[in-house]
PQR file of N, CA, C, O and H, with PARSE charges and radii, in Angstrom:
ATOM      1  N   UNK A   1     -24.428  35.052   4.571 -0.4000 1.5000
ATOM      2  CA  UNK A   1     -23.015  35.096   4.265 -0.0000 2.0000
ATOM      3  C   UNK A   1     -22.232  34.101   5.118  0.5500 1.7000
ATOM      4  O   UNK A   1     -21.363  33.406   4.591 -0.5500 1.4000
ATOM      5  N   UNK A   2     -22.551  33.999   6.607 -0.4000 1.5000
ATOM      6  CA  UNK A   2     -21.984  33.347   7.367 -0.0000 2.0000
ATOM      7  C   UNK A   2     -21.678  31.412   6.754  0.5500 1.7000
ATOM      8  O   UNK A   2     -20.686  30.694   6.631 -0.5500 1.4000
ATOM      9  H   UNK A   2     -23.257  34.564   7.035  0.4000 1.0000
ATOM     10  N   UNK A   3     -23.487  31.222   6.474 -0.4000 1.5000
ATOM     11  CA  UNK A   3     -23.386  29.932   5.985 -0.0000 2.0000
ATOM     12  C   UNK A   3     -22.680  29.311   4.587  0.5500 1.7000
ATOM     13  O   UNK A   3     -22.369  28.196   4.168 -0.5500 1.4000
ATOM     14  H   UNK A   3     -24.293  31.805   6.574  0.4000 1.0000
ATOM     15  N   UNK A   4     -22.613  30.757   4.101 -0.4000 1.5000
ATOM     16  CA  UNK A   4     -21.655  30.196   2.878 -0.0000 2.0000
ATOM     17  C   UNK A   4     -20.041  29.736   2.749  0.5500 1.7000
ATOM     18  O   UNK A   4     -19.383  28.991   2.024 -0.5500 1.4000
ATOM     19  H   UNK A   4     -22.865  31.663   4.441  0.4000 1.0000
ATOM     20  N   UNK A   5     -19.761  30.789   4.094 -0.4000 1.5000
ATOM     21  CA  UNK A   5     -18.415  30.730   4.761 -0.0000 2.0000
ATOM     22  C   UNK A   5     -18.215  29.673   5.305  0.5500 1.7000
ATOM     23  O   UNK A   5     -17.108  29.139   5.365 -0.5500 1.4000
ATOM     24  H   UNK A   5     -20.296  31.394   4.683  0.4000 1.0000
ATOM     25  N   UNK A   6     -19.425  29.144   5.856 -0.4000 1.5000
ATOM     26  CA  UNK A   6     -18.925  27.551   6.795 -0.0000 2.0000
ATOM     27  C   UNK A   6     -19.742  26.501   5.628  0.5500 1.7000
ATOM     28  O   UNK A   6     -20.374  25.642   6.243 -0.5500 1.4000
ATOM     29  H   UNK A   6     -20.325  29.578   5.807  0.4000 1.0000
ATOM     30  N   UNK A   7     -19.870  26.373   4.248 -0.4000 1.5000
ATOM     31  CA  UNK A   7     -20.055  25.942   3.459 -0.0000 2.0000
ATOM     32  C   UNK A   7     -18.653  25.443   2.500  0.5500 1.7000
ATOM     33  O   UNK A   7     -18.344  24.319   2.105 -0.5500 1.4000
ATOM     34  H   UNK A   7     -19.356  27.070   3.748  0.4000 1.0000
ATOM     35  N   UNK A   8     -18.082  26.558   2.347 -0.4000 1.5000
ATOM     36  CA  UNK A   8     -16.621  26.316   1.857 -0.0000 2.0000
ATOM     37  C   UNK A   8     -15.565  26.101   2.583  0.5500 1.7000
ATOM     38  O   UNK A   8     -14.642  25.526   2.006 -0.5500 1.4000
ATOM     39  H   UNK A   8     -18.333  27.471   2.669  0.4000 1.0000
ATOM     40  N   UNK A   9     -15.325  26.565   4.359 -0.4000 1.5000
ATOM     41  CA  UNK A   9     -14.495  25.861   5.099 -0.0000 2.0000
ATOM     42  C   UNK A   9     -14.984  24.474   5.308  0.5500 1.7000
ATOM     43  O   UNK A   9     -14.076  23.922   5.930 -0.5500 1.4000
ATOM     44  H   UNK A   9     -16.074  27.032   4.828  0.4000 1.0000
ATOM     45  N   UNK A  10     -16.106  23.481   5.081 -0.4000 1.5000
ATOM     46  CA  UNK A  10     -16.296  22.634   5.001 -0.0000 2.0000
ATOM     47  C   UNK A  10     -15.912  21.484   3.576  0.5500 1.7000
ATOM     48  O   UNK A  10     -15.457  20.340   3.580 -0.5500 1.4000
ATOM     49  H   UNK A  10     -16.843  23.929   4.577  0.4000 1.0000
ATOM     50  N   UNK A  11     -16.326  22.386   2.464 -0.4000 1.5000
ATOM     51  CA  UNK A  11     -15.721  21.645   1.722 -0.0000 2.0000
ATOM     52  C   UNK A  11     -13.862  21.834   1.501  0.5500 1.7000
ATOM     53  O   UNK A  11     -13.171  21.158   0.739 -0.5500 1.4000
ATOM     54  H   UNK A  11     -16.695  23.315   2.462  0.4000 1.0000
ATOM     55  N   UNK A  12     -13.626  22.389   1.957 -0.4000 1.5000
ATOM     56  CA  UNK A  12     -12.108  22.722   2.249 -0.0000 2.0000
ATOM     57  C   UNK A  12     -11.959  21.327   3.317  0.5500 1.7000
ATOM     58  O   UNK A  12     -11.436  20.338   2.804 -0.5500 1.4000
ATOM     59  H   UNK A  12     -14.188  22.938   2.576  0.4000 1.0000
ATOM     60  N   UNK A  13     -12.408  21.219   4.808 -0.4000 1.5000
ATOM     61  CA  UNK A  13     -12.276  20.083   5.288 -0.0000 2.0000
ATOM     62  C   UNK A  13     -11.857  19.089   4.740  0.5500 1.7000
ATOM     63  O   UNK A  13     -10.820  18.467   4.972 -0.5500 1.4000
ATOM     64  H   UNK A  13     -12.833  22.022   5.226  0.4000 1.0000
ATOM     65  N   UNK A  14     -12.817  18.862   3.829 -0.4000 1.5000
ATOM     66  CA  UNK A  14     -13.150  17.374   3.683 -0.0000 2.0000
ATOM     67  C   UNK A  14     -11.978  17.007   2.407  0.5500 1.7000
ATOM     68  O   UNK A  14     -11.564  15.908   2.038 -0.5500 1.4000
ATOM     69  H   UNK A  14     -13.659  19.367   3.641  0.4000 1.0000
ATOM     70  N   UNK A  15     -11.695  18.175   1.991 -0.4000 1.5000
ATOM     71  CA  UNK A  15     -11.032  18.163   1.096 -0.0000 2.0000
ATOM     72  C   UNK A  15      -9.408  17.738   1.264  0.5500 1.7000
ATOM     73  O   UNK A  15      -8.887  16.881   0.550 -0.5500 1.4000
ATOM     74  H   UNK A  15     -12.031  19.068   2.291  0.4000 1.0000
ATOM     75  N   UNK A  16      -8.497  18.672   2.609 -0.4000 1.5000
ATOM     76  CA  UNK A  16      -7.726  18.566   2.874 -0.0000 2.0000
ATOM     77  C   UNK A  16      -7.710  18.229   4.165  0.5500 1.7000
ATOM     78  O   UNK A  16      -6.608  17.811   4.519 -0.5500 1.4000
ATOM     79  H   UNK A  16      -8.920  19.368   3.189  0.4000 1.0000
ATOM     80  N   UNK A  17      -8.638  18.260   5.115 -0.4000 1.5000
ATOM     81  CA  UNK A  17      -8.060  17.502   6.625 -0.0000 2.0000
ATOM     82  C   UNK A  17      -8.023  18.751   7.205  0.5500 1.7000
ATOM     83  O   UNK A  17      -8.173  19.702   6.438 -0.5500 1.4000
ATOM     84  H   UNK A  17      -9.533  18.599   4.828  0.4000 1.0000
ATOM     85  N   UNK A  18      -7.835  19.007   8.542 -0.4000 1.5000
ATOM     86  CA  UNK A  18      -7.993  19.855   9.597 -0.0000 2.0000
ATOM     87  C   UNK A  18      -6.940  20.412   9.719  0.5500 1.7000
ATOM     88  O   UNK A  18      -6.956  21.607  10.014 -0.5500 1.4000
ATOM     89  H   UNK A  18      -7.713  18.235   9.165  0.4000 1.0000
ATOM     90  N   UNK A  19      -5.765  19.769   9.543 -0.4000 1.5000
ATOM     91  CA  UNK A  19      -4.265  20.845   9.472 -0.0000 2.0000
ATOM     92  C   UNK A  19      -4.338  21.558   8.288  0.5500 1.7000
ATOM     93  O   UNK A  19      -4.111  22.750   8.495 -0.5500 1.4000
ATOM     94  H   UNK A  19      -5.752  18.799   9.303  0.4000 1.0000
ATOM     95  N   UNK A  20      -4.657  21.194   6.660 -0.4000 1.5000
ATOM     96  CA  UNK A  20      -4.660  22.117   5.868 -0.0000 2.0000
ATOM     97  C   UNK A  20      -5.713  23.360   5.800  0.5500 1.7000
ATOM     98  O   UNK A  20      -5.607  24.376   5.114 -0.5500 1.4000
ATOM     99  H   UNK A  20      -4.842  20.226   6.492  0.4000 1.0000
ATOM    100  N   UNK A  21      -6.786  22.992   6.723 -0.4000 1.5000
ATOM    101  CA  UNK A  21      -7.653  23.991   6.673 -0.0000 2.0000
ATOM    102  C   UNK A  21      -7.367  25.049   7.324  0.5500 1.7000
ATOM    103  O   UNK A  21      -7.766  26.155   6.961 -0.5500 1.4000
ATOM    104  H   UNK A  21      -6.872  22.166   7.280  0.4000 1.0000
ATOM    105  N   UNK A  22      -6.500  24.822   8.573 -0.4000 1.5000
ATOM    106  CA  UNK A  22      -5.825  25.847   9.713 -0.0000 2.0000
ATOM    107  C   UNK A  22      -4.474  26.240   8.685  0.5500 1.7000
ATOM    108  O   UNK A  22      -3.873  27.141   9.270 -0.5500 1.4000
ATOM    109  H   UNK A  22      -6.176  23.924   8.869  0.4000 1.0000
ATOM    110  N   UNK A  23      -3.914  25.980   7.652 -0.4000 1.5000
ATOM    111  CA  UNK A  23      -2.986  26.961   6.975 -0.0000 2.0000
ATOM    112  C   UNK A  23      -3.684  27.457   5.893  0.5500 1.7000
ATOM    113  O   UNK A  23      -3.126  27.986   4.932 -0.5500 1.4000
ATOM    114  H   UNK A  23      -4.402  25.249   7.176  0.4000 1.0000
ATOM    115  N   UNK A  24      -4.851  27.317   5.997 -0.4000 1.5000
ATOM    116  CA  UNK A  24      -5.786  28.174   4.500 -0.0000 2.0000
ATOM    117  C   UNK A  24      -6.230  29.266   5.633  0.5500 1.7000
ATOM    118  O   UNK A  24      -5.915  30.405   5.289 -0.5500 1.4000
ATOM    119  H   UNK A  24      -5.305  26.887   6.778  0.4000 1.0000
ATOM    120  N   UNK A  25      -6.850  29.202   6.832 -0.4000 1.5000
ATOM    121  CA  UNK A  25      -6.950  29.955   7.619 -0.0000 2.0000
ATOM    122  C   UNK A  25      -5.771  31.005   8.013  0.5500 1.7000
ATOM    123  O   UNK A  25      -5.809  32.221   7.825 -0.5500 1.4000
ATOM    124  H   UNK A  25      -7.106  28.277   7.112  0.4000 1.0000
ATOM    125  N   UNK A  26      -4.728  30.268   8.595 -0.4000 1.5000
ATOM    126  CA  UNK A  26      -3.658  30.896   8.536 -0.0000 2.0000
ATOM    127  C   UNK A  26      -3.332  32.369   7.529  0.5500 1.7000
ATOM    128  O   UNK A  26      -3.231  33.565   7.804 -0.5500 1.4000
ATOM    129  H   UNK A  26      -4.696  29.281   8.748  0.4000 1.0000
ATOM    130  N   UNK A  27      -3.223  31.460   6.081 -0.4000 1.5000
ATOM    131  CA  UNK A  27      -3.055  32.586   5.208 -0.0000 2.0000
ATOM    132  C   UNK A  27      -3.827  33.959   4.895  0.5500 1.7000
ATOM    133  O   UNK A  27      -3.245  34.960   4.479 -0.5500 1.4000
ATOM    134  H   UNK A  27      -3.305  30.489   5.858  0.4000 1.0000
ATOM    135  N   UNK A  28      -5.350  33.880   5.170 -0.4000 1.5000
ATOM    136  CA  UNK A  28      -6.587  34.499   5.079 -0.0000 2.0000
ATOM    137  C   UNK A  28      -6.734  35.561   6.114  0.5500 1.7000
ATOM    138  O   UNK A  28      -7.308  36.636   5.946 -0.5500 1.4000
ATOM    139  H   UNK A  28      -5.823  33.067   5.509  0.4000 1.0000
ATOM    140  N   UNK A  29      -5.983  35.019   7.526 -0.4000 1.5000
ATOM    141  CA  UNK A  29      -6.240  35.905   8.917 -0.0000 2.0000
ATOM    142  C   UNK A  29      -4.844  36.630   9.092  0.5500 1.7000
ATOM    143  O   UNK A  29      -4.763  37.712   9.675 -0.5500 1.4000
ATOM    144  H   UNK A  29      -5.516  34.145   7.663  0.4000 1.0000
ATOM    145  N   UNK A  30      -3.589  35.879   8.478 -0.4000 1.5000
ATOM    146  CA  UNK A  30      -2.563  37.471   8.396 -0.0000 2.0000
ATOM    147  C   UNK A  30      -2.736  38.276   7.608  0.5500 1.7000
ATOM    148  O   UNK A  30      -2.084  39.320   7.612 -0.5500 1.4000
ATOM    149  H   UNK A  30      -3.654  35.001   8.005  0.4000 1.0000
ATOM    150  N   UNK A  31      -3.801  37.967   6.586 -0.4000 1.5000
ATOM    151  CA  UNK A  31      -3.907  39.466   5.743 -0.0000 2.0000
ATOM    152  C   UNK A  31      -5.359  40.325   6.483  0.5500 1.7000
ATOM    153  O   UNK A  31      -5.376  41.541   6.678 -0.5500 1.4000
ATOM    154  H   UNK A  31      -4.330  37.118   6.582  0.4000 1.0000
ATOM    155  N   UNK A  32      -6.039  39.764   6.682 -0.4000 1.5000
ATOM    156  CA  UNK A  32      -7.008  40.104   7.319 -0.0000 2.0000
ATOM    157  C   UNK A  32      -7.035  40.729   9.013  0.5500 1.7000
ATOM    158  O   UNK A  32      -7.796  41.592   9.450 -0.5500 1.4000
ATOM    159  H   UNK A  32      -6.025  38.777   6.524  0.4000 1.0000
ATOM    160  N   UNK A  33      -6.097  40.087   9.660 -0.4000 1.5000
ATOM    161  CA  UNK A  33      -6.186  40.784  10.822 -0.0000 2.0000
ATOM    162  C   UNK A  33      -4.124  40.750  11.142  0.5500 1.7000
ATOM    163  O   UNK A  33      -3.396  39.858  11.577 -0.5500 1.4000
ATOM    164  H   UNK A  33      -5.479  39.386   9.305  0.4000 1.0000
ATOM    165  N   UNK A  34      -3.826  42.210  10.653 -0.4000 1.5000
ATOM    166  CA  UNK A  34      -2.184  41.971  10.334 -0.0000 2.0000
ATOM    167  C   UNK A  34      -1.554  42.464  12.162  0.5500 1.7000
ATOM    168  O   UNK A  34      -0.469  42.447  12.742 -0.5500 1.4000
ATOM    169  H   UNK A  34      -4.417  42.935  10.299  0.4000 1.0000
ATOM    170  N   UNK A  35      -2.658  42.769  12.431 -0.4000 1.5000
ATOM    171  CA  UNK A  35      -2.005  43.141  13.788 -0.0000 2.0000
ATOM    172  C   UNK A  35      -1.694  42.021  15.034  0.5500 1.7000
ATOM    173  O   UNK A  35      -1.049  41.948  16.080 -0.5500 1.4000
ATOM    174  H   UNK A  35      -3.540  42.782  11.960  0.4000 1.0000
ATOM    175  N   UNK A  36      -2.538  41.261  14.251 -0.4000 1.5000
ATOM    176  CA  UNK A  36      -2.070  39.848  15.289 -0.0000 2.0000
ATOM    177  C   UNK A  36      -0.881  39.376  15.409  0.5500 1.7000
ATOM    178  O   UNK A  36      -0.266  39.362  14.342 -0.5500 1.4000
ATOM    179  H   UNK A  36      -3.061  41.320  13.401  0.4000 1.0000
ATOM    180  N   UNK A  37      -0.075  38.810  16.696 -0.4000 1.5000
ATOM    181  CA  UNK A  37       1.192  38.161  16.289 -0.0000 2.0000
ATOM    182  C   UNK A  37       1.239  36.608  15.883  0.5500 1.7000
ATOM    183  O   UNK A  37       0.319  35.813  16.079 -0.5500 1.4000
ATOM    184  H   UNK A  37      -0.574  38.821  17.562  0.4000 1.0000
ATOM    185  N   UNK A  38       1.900  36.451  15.562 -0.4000 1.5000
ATOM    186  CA  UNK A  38       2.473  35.006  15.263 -0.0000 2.0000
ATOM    187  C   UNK A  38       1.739  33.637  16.022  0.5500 1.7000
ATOM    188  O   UNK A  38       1.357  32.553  15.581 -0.5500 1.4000
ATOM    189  H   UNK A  38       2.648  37.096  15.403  0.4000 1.0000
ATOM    190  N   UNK A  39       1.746  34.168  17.193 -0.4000 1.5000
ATOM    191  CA  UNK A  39       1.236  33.282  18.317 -0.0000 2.0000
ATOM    192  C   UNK A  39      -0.055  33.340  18.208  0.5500 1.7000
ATOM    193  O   UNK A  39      -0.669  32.342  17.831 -0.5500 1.4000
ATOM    194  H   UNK A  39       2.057  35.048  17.551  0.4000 1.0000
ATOM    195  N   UNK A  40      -0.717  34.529  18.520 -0.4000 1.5000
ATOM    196  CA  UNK A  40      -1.912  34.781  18.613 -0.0000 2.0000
ATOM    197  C   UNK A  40      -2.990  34.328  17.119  0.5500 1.7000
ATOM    198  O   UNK A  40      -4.143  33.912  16.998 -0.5500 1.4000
ATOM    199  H   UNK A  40      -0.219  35.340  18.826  0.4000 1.0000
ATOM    200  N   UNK A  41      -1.774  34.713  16.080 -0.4000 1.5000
ATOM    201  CA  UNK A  41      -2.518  34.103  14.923 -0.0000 2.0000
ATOM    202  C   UNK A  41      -2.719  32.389  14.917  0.5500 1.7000
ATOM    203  O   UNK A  41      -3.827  31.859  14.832 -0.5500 1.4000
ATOM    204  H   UNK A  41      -0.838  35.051  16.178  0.4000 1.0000
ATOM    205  N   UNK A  42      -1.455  31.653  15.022 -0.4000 1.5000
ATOM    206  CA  UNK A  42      -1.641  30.476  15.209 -0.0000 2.0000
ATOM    207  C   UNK A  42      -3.063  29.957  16.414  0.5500 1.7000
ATOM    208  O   UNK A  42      -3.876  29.065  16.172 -0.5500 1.4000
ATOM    209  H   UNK A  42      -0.555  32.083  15.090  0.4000 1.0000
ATOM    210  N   UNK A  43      -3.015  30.860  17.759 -0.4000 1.5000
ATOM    211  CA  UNK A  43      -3.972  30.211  18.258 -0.0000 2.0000
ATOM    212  C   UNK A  43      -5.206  30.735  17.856  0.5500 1.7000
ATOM    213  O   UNK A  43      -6.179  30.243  18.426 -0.5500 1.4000
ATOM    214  H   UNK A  43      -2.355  31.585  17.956  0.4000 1.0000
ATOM    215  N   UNK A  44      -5.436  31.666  16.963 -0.4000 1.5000
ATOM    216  CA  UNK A  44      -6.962  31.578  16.054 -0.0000 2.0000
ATOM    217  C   UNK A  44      -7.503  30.727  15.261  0.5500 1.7000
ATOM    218  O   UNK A  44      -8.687  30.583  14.957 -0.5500 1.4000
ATOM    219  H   UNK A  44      -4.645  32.065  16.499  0.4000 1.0000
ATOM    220  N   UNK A  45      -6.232  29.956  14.814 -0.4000 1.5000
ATOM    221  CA  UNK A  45      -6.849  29.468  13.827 -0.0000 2.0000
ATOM    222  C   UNK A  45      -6.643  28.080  14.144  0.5500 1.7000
ATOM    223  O   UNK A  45      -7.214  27.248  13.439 -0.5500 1.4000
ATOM    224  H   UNK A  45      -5.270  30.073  15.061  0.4000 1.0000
ATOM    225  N   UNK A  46      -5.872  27.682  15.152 -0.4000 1.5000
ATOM    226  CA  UNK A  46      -5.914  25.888  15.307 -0.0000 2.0000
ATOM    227  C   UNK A  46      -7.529  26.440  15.945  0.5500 1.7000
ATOM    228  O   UNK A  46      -8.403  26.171  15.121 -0.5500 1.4000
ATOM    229  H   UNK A  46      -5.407  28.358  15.724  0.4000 1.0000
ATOM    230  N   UNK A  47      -7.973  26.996  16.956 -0.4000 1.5000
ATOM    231  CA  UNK A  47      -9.104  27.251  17.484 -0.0000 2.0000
ATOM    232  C   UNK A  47     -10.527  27.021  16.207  0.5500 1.7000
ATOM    233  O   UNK A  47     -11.577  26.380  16.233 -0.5500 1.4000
ATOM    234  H   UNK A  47      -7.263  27.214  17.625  0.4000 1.0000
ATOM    235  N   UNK A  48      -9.906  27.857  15.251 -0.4000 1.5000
ATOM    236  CA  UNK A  48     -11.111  27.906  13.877 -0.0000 2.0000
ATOM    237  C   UNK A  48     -11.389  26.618  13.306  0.5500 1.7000
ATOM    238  O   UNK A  48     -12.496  26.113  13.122 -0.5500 1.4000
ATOM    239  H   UNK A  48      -9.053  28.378  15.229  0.4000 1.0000
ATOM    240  N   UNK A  49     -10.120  26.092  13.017 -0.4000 1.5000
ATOM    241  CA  UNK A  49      -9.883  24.579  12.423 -0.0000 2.0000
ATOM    242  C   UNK A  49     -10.439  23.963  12.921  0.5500 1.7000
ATOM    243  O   UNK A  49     -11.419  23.600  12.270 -0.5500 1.4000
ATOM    244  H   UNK A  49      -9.220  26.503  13.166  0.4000 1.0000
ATOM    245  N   UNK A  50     -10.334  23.362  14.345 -0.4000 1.5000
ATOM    246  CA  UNK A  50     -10.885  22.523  15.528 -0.0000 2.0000
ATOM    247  C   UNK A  50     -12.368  23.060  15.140  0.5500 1.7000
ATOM    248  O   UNK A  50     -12.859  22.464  14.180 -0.5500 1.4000
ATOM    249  H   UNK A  50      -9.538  23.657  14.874  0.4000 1.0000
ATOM    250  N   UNK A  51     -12.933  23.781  15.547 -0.4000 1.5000
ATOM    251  CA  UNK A  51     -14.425  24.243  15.518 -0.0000 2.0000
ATOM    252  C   UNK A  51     -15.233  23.729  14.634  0.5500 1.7000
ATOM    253  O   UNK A  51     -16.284  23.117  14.822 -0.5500 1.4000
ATOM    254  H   UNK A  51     -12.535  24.265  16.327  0.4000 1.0000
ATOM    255  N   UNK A  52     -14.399  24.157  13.101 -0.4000 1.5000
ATOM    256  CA  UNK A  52     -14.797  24.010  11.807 -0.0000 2.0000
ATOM    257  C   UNK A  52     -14.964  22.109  11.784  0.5500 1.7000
ATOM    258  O   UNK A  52     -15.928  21.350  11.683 -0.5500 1.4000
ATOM    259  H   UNK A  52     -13.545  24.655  12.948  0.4000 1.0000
ATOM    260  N   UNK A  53     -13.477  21.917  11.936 -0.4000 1.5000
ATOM    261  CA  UNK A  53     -14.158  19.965  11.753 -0.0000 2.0000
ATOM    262  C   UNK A  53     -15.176  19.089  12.423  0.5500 1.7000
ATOM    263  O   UNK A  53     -15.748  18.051  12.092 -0.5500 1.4000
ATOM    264  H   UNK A  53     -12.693  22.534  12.018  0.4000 1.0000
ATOM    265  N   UNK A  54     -15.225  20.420  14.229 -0.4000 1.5000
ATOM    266  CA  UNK A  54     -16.665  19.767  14.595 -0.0000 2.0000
ATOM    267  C   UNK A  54     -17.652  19.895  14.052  0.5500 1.7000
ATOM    268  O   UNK A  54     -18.501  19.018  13.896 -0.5500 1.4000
ATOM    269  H   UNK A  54     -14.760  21.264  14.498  0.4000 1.0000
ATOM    270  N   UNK A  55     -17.721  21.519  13.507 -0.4000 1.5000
ATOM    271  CA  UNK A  55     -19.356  21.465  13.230 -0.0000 2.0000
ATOM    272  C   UNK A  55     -19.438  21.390  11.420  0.5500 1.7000
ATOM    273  O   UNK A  55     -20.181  22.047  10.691 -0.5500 1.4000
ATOM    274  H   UNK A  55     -17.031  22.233  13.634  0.4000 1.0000
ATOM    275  N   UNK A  56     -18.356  20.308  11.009 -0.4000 1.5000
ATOM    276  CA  UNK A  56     -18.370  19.928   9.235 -0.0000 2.0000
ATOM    277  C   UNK A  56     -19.164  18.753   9.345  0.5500 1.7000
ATOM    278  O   UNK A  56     -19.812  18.348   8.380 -0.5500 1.4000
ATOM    279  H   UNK A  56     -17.752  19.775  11.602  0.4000 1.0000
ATOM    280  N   UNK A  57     -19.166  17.984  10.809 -0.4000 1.5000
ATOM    281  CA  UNK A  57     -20.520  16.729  11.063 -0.0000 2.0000
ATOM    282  C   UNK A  57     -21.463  16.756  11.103  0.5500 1.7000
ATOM    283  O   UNK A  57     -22.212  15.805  10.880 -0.5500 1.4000
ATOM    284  H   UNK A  57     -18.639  18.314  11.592  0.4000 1.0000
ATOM    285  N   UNK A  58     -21.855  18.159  11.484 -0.4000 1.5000
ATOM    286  CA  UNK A  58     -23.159  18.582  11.886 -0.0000 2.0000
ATOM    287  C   UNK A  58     -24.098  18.240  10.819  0.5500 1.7000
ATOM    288  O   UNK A  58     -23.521  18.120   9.738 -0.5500 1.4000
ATOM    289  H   UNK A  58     -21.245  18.931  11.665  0.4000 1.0000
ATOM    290  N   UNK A  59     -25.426  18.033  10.770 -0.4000 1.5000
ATOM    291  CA  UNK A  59     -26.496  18.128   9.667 -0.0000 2.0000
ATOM    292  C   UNK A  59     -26.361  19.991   9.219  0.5500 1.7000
ATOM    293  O   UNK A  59     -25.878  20.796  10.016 -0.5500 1.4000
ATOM    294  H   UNK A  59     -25.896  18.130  11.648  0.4000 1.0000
ATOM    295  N   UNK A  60     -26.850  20.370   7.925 -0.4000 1.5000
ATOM    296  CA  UNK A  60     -26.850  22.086   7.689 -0.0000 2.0000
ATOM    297  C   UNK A  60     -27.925  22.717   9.103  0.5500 1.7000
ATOM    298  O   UNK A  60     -27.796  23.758   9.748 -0.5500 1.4000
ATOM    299  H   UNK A  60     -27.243  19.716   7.278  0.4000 1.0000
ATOM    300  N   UNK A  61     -28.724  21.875   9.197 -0.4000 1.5000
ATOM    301  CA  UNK A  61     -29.812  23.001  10.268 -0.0000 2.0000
ATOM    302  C   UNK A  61     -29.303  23.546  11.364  0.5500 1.7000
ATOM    303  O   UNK A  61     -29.466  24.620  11.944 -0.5500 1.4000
ATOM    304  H   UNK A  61     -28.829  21.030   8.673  0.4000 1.0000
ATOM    305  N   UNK A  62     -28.528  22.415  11.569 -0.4000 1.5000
ATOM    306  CA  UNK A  62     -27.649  22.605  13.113 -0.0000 2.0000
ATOM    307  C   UNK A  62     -26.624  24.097  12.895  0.5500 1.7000
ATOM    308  O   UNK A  62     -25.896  24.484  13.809 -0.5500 1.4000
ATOM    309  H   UNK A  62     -28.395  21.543  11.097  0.4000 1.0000
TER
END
């Protein structure tokens, strides 16, 4: 499940760039985790974004 998840935040990447992927994130983690604030949500997901465009270079094995 995991790899399918970083299968489609990848083609999401490549698709829109690293800021649109952190407001697809965005949208996904206030419904998903509603107890977070504002702040705390934003720093999940520039954190996710960042992560995600490093490891969208990676070869799949990695």
């Amino acid at each position: 499940e995991s790899q399918g998840t970083a299968k489609r935040s990848c083609g999401l990447f490549q698709k829109l760039g690293e800021y649109y992927l952190q407001n697809a994130f965005l949208v996904a983690y206030t419904k998903k985790a509603p107890q977070l604030t504002p702040p705390e949500l934003m720093a999940l997901t520039r954190k996710m974004a960042t992560t995600g465009a490093a490891c969208c270079h990676l070869s799949e094995d990695r």
